[in-house]
C-alpha positions as CSV (number, residue, x, y, z in Angstrom):
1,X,-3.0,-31.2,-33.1
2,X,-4.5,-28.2,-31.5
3,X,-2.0,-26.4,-29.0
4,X,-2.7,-27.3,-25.1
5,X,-3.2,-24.1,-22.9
6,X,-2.1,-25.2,-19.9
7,X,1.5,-24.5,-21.0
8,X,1.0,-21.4,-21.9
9,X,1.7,-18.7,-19.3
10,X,-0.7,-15.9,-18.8
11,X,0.7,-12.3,-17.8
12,X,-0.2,-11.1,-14.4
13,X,-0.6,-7.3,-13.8
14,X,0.1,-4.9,-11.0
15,X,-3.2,-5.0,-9.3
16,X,-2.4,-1.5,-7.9
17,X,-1.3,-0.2,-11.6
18,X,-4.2,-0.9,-12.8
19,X,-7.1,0.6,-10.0
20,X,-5.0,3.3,-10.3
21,X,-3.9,2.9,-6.4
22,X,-0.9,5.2,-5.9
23,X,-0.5,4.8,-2.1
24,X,-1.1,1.5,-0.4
25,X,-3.2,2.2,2.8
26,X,-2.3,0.4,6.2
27,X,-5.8,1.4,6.9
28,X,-7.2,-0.3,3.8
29,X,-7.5,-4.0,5.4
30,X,-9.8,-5.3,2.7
31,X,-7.1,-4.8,0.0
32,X,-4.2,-6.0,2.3
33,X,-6.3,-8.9,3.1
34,X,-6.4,-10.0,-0.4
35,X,-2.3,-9.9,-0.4
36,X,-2.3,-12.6,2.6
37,X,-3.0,-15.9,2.3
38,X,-5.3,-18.1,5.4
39,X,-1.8,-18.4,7.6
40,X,-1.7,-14.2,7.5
41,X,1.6,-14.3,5.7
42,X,2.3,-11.8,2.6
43,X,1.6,-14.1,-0.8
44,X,4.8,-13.8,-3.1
45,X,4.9,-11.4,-6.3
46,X,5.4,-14.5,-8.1
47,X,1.7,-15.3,-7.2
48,X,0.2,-11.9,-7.3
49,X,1.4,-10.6,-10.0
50,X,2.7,-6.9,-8.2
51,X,4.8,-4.9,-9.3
52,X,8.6,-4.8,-7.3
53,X,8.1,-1.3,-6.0
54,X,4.1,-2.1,-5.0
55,X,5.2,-5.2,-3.3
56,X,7.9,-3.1,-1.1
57,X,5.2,-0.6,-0.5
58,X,2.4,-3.5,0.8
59,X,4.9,-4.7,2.6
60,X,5.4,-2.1,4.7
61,X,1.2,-1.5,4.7
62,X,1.0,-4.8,6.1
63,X,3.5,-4.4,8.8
64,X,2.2,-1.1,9.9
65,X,-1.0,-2.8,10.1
66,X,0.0,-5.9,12.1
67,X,1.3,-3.2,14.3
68,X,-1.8,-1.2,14.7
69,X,-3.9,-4.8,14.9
70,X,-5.8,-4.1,12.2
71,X,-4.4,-7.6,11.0
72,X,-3.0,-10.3,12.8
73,X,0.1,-11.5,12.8
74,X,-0.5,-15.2,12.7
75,X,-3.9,-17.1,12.3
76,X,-5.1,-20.4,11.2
């Protein structure tokens, strides 16, 4: 029997880490946008794949962002 890969689990990486992004943007919208899912809330690290300290840092992007409505705060 050949081993299924649906089991397996495939390592996600820091999508920051690895364009080499050191400071997240509130002003980059197109990046943050891709963090949000269609309901404009934040999509977990679980899901993303982000580091802890990135997360913390888009995070606050996104909330500085919401605040300067460059992104909303709810939408459908």
């Amino acid at each position: 029997m050949t081993p299924s890969n649906h089991n397996q689990k495939r390592e996600k990486k820091c999508f920051f880490s690895e364009n080499n992004i050191k400071h997240v943007d509130y002003k980059d919208t197109d990046i943050l946008k891709k963090f949000l899912n269609p309901h404009a809330r934040v999509i977990s690290r679980k899901k993303t794949g982000v580091s802890a300290k990135n997360q913390r840092k888009l995070s606050v992007a996104v909330k500085r962002a919401r605040f300067m409505a460059l992104l909303p705060y709810v939408s459908r």
